[in-house]
PATILUM-930180 format. One record per residue: z, x, y of N, C-alpha, C, O, CB in turn. Coordinates in steps of 0.2 Angstrom, whole numbers, plus 5000, padded with zeros to 4 digits. Each point is the difference from the previous one (the first is absolute). Glycine has a CB too. Layout:
BEGIN
ZXYZXYZXYZXYZXY...
This chain:
BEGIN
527950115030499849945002499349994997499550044999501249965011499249924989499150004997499449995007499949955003500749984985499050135011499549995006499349984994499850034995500750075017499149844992499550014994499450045002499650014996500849894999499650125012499550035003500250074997499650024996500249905015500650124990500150044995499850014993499750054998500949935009499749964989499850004993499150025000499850054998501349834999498650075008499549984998499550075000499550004996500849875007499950195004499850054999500150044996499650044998500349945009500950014991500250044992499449984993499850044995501849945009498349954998499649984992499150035001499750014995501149845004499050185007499350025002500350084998499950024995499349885017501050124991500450104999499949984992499550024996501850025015499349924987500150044991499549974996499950014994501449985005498149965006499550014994499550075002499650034997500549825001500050145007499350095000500550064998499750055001499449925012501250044985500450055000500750024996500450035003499149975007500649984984500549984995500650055001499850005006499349964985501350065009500450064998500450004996500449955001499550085007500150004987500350014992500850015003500149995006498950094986501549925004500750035003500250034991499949984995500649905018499850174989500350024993500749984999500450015005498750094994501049884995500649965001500750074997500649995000498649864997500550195001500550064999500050065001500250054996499949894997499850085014499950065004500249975005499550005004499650064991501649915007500550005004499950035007500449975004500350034986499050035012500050045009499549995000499849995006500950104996498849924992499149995001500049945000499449994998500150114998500849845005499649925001500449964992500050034995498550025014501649894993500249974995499849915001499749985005501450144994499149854997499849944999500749944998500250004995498650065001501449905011500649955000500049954993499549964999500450035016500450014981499949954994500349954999499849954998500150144997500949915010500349935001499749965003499950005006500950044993499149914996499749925001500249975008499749965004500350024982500850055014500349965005499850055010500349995006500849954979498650105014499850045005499149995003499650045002501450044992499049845007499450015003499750015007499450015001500749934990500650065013499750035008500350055001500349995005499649935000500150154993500350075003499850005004499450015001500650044993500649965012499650025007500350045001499850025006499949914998500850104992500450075004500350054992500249974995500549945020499350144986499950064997500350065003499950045005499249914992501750074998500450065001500050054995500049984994500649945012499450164995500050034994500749994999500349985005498750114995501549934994500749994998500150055005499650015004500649954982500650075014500550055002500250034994500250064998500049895012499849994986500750034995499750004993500250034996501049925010498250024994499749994992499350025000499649965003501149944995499150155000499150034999499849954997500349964997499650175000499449875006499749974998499949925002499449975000500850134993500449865010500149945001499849995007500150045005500849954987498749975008499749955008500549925002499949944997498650114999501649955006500449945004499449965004499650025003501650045000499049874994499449975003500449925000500550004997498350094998500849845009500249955001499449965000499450035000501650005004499149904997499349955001500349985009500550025003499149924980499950035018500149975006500449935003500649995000498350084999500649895002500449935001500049964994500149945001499750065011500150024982499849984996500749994995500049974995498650075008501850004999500450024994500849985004499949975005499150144989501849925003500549985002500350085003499650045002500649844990500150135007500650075004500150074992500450024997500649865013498350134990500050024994499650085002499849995006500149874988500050195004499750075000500050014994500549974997499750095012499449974988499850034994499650074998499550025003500549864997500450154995500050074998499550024996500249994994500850025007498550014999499550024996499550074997499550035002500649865003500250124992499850074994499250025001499549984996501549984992499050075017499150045001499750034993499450014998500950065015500149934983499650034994499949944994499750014994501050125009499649814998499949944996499749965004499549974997501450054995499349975014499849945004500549955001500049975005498950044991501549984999500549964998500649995004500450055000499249994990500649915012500749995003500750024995500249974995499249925013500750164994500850014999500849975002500650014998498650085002500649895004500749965004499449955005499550005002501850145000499449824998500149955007500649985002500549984997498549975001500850065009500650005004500149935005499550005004500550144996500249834999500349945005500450025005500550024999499349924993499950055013500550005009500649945000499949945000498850095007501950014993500449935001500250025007499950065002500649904986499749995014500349975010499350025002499950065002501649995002498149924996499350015004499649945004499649995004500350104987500549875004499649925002499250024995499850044997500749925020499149984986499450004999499450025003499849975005500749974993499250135000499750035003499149965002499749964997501250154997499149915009499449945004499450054999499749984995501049945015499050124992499550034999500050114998499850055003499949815006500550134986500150064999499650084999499950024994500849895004499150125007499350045001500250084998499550034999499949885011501050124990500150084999500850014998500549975001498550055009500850044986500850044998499850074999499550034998501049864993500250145013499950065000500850054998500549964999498450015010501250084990500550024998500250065008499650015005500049964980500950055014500650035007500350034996500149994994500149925014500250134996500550044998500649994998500349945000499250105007500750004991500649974991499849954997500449964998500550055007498449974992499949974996500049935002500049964995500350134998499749875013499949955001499349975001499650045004501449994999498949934995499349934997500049975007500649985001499549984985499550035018499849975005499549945000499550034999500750075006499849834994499649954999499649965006500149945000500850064991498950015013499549975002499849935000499549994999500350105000500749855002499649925001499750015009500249975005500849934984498650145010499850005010499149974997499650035004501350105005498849844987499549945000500249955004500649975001499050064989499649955013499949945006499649985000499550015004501050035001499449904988499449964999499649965007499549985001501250014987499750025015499749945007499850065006499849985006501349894991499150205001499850075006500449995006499850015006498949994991501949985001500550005006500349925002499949975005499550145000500849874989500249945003500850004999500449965004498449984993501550104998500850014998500250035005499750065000500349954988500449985017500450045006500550064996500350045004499849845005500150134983500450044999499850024991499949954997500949995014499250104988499750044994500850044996500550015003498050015004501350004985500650025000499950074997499450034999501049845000500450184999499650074997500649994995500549985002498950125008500649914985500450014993500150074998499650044999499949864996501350125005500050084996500449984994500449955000499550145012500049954983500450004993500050074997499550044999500149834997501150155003500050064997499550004993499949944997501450085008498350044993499550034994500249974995500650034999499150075005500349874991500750004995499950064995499450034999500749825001500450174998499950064997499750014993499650044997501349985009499549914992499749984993499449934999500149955002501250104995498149975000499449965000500249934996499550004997499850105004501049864998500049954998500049925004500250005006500250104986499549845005500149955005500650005002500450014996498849935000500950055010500749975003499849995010499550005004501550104984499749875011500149975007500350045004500550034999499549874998499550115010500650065006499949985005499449985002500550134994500749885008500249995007499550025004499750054998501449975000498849965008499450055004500349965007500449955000498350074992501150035012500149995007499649975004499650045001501050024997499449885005499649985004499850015005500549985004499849974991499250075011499950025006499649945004499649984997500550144999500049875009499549975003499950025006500550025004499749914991499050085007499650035002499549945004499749954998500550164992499949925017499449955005499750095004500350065001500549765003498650164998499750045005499849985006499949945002499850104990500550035012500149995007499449975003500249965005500550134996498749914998499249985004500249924994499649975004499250185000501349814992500149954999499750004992499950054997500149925016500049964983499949984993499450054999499850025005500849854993499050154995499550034996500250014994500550024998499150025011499749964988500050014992499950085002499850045003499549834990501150135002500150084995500150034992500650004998499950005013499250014986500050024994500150094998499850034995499449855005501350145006500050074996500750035006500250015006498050034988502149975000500850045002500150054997499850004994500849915008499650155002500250054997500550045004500150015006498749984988501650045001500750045002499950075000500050034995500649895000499450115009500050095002500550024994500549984999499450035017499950044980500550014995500450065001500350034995499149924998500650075013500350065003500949965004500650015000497850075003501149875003500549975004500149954997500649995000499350045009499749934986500449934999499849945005500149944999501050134998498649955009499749955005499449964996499650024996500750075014499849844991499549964998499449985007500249995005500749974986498450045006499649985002499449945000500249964995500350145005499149885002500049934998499150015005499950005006501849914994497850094995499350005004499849924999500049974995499650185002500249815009499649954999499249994996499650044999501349955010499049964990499350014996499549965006500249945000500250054985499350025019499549965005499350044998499950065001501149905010498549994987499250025000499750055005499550024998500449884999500350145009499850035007500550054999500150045004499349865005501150104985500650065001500549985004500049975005499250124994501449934997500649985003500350055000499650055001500449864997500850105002500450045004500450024995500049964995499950005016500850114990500450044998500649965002500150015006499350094994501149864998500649985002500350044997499950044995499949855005500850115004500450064999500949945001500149955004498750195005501749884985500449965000500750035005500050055004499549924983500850005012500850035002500150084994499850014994500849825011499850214999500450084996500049974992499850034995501150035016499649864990500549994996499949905002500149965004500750194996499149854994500049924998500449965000500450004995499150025000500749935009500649965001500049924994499749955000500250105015500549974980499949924996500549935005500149944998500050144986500249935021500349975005499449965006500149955002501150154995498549935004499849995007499049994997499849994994501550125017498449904995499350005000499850075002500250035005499749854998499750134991499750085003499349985000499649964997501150134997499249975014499349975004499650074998500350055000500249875012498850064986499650054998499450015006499749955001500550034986499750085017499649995004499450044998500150054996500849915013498550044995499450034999500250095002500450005004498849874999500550174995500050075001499550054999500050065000500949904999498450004999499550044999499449964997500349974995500450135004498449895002499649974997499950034995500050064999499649895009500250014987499749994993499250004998499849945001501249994998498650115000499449965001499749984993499550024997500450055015500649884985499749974996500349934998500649985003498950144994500149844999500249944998500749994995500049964995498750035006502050045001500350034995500249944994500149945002500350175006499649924985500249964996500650034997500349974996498649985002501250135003500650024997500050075003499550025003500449904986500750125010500150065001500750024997500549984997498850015013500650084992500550074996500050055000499550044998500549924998500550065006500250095001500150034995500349974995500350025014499050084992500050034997500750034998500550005004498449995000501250044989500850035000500350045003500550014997499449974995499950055013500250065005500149965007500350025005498950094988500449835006500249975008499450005006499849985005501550084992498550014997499650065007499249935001499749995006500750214989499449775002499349944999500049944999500549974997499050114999500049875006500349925001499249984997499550025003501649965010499049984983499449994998499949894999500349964996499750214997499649835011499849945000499549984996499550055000500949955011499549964987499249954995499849935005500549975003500050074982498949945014499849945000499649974994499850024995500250015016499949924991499449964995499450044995499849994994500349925016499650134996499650044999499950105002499550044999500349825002501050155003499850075001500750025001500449964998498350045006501550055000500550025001500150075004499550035002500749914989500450075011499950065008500750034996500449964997499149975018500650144985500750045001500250025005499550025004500350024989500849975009500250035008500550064998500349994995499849885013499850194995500750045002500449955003499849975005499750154997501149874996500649965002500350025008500249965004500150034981499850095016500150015006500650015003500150035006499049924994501549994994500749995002499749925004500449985004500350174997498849824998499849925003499550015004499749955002501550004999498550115001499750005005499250024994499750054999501449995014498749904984499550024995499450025004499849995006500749914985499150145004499450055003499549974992500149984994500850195015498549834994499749974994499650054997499750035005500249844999500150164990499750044996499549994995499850044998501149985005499049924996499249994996500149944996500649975000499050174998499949844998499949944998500450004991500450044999498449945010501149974987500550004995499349984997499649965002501950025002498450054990499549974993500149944997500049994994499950125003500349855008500349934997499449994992499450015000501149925015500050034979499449984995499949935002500449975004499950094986499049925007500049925003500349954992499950004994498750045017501649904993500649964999500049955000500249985005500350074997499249904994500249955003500549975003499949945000499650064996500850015006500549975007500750074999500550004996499249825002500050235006500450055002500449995003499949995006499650064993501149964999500849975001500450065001500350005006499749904987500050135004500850055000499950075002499550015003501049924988499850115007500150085003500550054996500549975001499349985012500550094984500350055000499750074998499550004997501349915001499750145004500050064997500450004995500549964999499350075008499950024988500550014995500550034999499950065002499449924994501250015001500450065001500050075003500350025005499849914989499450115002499950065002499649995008500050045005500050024981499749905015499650005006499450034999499750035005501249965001498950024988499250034999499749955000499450025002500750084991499949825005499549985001500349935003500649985001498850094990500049895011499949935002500249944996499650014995499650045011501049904994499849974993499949915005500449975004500650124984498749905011499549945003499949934996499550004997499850095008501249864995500049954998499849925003500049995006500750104991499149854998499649955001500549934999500550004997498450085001500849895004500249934996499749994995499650044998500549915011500049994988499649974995500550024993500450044999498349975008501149934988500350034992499750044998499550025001500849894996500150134999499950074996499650055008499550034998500249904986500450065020499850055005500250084999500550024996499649885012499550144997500150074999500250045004499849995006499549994988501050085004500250045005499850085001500450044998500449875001498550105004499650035001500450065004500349985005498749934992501050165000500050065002499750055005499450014997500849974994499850055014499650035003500450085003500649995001498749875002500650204997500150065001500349975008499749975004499350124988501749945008500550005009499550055005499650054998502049964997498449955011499850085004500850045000500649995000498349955012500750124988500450064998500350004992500450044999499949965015499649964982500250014994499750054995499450025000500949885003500250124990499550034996499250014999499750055000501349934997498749935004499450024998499650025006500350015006499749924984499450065008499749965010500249975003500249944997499050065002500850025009500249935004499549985001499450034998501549985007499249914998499549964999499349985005500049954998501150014996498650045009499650015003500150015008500049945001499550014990500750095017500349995004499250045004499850065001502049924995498149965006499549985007500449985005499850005006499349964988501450025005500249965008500550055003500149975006499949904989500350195006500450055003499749975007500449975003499750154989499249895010499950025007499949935003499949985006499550134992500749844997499749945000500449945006500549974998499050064988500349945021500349985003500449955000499849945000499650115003501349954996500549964997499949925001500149964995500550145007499149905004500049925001499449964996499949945001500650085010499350014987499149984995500649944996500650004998498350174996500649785006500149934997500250004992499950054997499149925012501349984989500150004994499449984996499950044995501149955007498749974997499349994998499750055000499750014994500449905010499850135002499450075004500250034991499650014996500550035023500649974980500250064997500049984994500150054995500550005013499249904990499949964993499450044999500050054997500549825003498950085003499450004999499750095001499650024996500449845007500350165000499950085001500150054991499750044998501049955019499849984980500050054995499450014994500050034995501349965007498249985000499450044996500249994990500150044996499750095018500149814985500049984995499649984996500150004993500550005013498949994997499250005001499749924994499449985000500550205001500949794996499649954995499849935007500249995005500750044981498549955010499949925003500449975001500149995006499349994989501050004998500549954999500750015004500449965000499050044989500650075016500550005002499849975009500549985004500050124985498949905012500149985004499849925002500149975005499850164996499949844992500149935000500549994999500049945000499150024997501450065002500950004998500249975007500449955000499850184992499549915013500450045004499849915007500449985004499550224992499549785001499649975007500349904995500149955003498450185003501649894988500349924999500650015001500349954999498950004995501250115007500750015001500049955007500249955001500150184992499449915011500249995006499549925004500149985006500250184993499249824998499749974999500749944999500249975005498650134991501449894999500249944998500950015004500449954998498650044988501350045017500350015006500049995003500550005003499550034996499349975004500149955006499649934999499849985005500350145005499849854985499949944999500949965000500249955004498550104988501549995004500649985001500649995007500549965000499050074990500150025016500450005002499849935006500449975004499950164991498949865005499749955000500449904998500049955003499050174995501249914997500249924996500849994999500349974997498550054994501450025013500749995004500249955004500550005003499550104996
């Protein structure tokens, strides 16, 4: 979705602080080339194809995901959703077991004004080329009532879908039904706080870690089997408008995705991966600490990030003023 409060701390970040993206070192960060990909807000490593990232635009675009080659930048396939209707705001995609694409239209430009949100699944296609595939449609309300959410993700062990909301003070762990009904209403209810602004998340390939991002920072959990334990903070890069999340296949690294044309998709060492993990202060750190607290806490030390941070929030509640 378009925030411009957002944008506008994205436009103070990327001017103090540039970050290169290399457009052909695939796991180490790459650079979106298709013209037609200007809101990435959700980010999958493939199953079946090295090297490929699954990605979409938001409300900006039709029933569309798109496959793109970490080592060129370049879209390889587009897939069009048939039986889906018109997706209305579409914020996260993740992959499940046996190779099933989970799509995310659970954006909520108005912060809860839609009583019903939707989930899309479509088999991986095997073969990279354009074409049209069936998907299944879900609909999805939560038990405590409407809210914006921008990050779904599937346990790749069970298959269970999860659904974190995005609220400024931290939001919550929605936890789905075993098994998705395309018949009926599946109800997602809360099952653990978030302590952050989430814009996106993703499991790790073992299941065993859940890694959330914000605007500006990010937390890792031992997963726990749902009962998440928080384990330290995430080297988030800074972005202008940090959107997305995945692991990469192997699960050695982070890969950290933005909006905007030609946007980039910045690399960071997994906790517990091959390289270093990434900085973890937060083990002892008391779970209920604020999302904001846990922003401004990671010691980032630029100016610019913290005039980012005060016309972010700043022109936020102007708006919430002129309502």
């Amino acid at each position: 979705m378009r925030r411009p409060f957002a944008l506008l701390a994205g436009v103070l970040l990327a001017g103090a602080c540039a970050l290169p993206a290399s457009a052909a070192d695939g796991d180490q960060g790459f650079t979106i080339k298709d013209p037609r990909i200007t809101e990435s807000s959700g980010l999958a490593a493939s199953h079946l194809h090295p090297g490929i990232y699954w990605t979409h635009n938001d409300s900006s675009d039709g029933p569309y995901i798109y496959a793109v080659d970490s080592r060129t930048g370049k879209t390889v396939a587009t897939v069009t959703l048939r039986g889906v209707g018109a997706p209305r705001d579409v914020e996260a995609i993740s992959i499940g077991p046996g190779h099933q694409i989970y799509v995310g239209d659970t954006g909520d430009n108005f912060g809860g004004r839609w009583p019903y949100v939707w989930i899309y699944r479509l088999p991986e296609p095997k073969v990279l080329k354009d074409q049209t595939v069936t998907a299944t449609q879900y609909v999805v309300k939560y038990s405590d009532g409407p809210r914006d959410a921008e990050s779904l993700i599937v346990h790749p062990k069970t298959g269970r879908v999860y659904i974190i909301d995005k609220k400024e003070d931290g939001g919550h762990l929605y936890e789905g039904p075993a098994h998705l009904s395309a018949s009926g209403t599946n109800v997602f209810r809360p099952i653990a706080p978030v302590d952050l602004w989430a814009t996106d998340a993703a499991f790790s390939p073992d299941g065993r870690r859940l890694a959330v991002r914000g605007y500006f920072g990010g937390i890792f959990y031992d997963w726990n089997g749902g009962d998440i334990r928080r384990e330290g903070r995430l080297d988030v890069p800074l972005q202008g408008q940090g959107e997305s999340l995945s692991y990469s296949a192997d699960g050695t690294k982070l890969m950290y995705g933005s909006e905007g044309a030609g946007s980039s998709v910045e690399a960071q060492d997994a906790p517990g991966g091959a390289g270093k993990s990434p900085s973890a202060h937060g083990g002892s750190a008391a779970s209920g600490q604020g999302a904001g607290a846990d922003s401004r806490s990671l010691g980032i030390g630029a100016a610019a990030v913290g005039a980012g941070a005060v016309a972010l929030l700043g022109l936020r509640r102007l708006r919430r003023r002129s309502r």
